[in-house]
DRENTORKOL-3810 file (N, C-alpha, C; in nm, 4 decimals):
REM DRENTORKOL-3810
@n.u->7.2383; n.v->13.0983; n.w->10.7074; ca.u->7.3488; ca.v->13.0472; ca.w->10.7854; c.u->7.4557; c.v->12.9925; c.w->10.6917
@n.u->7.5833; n.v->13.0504; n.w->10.6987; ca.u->7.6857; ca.v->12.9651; ca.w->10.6395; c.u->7.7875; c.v->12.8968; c.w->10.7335
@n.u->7.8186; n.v->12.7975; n.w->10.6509; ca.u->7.8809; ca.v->12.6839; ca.w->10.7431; c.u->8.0244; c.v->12.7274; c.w->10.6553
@n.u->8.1557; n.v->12.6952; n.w->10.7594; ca.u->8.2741; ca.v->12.7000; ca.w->10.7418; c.u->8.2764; c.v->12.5732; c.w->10.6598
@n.u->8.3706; n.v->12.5961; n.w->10.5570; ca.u->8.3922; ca.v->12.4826; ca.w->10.4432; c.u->8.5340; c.v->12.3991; c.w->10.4932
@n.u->8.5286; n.v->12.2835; n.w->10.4934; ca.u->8.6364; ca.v->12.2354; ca.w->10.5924; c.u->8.8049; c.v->12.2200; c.w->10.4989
@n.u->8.9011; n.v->12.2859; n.w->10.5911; ca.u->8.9882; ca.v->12.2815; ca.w->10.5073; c.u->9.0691; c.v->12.1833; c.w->10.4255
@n.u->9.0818; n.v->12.1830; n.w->10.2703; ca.u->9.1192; ca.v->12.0275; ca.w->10.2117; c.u->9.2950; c.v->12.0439; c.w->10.2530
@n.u->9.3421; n.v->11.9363; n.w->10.2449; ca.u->9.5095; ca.v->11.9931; ca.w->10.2742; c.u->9.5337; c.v->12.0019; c.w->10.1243
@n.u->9.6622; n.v->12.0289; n.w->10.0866; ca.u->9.7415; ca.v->12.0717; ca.w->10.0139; c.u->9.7768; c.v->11.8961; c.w->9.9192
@n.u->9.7281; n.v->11.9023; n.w->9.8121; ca.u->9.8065; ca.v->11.7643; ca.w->9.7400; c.u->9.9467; c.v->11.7962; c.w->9.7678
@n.u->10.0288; n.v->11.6529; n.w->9.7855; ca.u->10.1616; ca.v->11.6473; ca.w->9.7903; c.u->10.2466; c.v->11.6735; c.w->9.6346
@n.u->10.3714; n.v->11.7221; n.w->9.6826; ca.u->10.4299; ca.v->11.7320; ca.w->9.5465; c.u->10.4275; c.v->11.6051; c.w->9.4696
@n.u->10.4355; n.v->11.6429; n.w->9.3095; ca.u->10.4434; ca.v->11.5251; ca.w->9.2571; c.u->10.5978; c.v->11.4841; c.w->9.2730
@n.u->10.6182; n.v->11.3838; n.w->9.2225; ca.u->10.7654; ca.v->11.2998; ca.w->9.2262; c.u->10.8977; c.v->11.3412; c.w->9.1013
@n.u->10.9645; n.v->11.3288; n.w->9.1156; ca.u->11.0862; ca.v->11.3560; ca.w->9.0344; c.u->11.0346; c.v->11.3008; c.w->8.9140
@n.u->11.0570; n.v->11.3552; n.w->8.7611; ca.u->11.0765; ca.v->11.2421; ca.w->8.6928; c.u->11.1797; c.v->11.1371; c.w->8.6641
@n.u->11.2197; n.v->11.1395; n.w->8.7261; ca.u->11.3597; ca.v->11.0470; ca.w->8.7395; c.u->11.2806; c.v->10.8815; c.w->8.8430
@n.u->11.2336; n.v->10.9414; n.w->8.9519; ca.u->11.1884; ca.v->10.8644; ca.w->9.0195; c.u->11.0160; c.v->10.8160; c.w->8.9478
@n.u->10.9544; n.v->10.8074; n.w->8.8153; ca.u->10.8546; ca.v->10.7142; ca.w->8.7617; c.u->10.9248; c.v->10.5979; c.w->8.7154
@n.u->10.8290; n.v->10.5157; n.w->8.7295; ca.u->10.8375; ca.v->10.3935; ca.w->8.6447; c.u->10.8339; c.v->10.4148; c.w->8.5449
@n.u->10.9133; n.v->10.3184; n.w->8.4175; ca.u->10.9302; ca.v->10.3350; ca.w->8.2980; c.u->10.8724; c.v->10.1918; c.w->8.2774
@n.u->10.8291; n.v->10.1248; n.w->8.1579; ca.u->10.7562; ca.v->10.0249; ca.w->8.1336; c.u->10.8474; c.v->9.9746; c.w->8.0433
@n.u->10.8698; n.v->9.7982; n.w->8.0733; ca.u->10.9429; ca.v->9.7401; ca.w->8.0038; c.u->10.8657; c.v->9.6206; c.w->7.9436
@n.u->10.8388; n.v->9.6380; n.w->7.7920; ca.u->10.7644; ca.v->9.5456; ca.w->7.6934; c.u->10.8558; c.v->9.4879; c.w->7.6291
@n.u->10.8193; n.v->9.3282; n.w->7.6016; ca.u->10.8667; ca.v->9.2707; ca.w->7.4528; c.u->10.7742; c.v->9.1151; c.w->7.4391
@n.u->10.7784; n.v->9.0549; n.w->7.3715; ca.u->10.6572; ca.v->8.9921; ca.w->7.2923; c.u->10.7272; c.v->8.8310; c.w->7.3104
@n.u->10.6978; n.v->8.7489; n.w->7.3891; ca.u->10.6528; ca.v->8.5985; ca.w->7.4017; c.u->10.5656; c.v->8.5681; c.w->7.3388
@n.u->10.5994; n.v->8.3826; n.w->7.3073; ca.u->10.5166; ca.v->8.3260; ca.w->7.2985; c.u->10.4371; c.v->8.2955; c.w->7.3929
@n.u->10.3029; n.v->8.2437; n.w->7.3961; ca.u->10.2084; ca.v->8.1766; ca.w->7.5426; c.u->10.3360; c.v->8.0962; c.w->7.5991
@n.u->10.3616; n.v->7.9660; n.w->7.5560; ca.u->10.4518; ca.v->7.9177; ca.w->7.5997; c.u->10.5564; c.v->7.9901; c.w->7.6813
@n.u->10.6455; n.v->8.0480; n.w->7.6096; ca.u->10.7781; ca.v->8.1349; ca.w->7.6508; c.u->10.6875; c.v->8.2262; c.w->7.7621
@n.u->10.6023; n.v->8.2941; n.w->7.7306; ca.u->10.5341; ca.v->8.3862; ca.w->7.9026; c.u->10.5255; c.v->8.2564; c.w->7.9646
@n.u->10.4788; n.v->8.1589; n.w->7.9587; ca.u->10.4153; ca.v->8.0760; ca.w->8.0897; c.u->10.5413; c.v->8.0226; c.w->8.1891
@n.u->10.6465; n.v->8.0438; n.w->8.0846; ca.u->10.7770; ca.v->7.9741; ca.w->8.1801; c.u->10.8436; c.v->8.0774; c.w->8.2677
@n.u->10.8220; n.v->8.2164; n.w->8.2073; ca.u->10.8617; ca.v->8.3163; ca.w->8.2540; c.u->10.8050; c.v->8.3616; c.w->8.3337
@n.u->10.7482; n.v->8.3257; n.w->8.4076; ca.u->10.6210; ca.v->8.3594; ca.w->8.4695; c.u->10.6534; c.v->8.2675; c.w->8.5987
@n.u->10.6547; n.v->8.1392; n.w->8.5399; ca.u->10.6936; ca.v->8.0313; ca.w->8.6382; c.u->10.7909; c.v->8.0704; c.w->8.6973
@n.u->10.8830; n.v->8.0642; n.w->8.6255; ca.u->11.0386; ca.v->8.1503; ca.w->8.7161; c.u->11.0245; c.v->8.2504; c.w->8.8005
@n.u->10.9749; n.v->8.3142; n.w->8.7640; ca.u->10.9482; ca.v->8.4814; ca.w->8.8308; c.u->10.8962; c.v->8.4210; c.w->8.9354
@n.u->10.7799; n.v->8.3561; n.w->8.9425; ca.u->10.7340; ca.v->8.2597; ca.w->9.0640; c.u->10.7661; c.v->8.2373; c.w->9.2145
@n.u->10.9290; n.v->8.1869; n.w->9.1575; ca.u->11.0460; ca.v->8.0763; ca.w->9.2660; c.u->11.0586; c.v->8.2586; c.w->9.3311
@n.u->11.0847; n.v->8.3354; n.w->9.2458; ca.u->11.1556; ca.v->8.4963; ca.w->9.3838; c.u->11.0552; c.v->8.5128; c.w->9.3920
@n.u->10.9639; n.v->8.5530; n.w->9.3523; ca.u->10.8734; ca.v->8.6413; ca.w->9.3990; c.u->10.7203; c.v->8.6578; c.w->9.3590
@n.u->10.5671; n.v->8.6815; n.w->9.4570; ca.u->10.4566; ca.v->8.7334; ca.w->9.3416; c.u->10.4342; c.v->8.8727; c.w->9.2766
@n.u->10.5071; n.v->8.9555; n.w->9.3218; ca.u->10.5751; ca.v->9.0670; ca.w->9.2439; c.u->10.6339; c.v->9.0403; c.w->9.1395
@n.u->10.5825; n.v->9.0868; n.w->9.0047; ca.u->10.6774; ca.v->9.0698; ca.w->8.8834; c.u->10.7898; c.v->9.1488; c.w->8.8755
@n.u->10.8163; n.v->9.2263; n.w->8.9020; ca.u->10.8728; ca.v->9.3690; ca.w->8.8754; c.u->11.0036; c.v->9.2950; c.w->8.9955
@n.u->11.0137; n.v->9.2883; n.w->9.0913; ca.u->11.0867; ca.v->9.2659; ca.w->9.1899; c.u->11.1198; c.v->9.1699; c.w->9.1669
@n.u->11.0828; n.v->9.0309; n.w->9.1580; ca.u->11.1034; ca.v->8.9119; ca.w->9.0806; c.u->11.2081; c.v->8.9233; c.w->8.9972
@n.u->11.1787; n.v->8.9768; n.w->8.8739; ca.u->11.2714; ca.v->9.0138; ca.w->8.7755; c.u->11.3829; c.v->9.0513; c.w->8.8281
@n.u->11.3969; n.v->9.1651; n.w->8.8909; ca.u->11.5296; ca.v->9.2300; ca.w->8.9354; c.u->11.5929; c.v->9.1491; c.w->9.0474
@n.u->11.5356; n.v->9.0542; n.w->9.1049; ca.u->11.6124; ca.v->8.9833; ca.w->9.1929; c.u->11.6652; c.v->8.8654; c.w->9.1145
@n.u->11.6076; n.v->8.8110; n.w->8.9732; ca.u->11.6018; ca.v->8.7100; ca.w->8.9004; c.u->11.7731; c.v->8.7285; c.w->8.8391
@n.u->11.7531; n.v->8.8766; n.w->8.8322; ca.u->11.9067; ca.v->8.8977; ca.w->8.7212; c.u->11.9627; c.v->9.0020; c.w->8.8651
@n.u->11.9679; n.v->8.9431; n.w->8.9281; ca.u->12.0450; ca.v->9.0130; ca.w->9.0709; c.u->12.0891; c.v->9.1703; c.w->9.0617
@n.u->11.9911; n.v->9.2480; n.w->9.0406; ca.u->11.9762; ca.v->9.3735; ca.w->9.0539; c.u->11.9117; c.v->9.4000; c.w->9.1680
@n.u->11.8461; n.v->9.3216; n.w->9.2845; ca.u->11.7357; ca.v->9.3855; ca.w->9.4196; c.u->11.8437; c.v->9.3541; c.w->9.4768
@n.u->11.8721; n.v->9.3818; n.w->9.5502; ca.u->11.8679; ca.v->9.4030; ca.w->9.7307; c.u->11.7726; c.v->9.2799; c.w->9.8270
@n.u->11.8474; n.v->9.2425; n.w->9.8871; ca.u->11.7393; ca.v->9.1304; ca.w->9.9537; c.u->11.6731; c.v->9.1956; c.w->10.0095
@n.u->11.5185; n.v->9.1504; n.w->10.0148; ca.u->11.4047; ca.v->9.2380; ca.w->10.0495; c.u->11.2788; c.v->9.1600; c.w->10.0736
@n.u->11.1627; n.v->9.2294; n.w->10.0939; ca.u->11.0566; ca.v->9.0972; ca.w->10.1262; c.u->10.9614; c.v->9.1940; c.w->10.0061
@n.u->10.9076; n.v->9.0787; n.w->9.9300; ca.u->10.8205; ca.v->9.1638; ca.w->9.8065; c.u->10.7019; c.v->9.1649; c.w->9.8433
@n.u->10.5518; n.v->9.1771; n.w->9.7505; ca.u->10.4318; ca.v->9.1667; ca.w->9.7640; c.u->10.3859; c.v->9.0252; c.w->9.8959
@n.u->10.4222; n.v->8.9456; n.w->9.8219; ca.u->10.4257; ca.v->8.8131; ca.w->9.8908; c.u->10.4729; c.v->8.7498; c.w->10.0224
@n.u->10.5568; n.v->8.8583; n.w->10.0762; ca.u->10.5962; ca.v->8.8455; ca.w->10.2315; c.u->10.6754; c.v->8.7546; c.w->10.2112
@n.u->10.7244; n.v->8.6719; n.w->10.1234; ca.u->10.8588; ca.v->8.5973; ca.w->10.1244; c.u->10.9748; c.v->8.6589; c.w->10.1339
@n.u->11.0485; n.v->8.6105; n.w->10.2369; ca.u->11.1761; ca.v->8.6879; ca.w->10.2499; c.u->11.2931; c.v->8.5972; c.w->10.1532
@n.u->11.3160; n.v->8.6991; n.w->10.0469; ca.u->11.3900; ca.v->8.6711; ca.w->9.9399; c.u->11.5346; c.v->8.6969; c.w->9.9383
@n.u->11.6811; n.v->8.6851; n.w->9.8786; ca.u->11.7870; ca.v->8.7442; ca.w->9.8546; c.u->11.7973; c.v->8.7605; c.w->9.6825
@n.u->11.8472; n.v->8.8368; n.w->9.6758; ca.u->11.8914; ca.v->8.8718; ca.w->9.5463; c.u->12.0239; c.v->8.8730; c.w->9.4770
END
């Protein structure tokens, strides 16, 4: 007896490369992260969104944290 193999769908296209994240590094002290961190805090628990609302690049929006933020 063979059994019908159930159909998988189709993976979705991948994404533009335009549309990945690019990774933004540079090197604190403990200190200097802990304040930066703190700040990031007051917008948002999203770092990433945080940031960009920090130096008013977001869009008011609601981040990880369900705080409704402006930017």
């Amino acid at each position: 007896m063979s059994r019908k193999q159930p159909r998988v769908p189709r993976p979705a296209a991948p994404p533009e490369p335009g549309e990945l994240p690019r990774t933004l590094t540079f090197a604190l002290t403990a200190d200097e992260r802990a304040a930066v961190l703190r700040v990031l805090r007051r917008y948002d628990s999203d770092r990433a969104l945080a940031l960009r609302m920090a130096l008013g690049i977001a869009e008011q929006q609601t981040g990880k944290s369900g705080k409704q933020q402006s930017g």
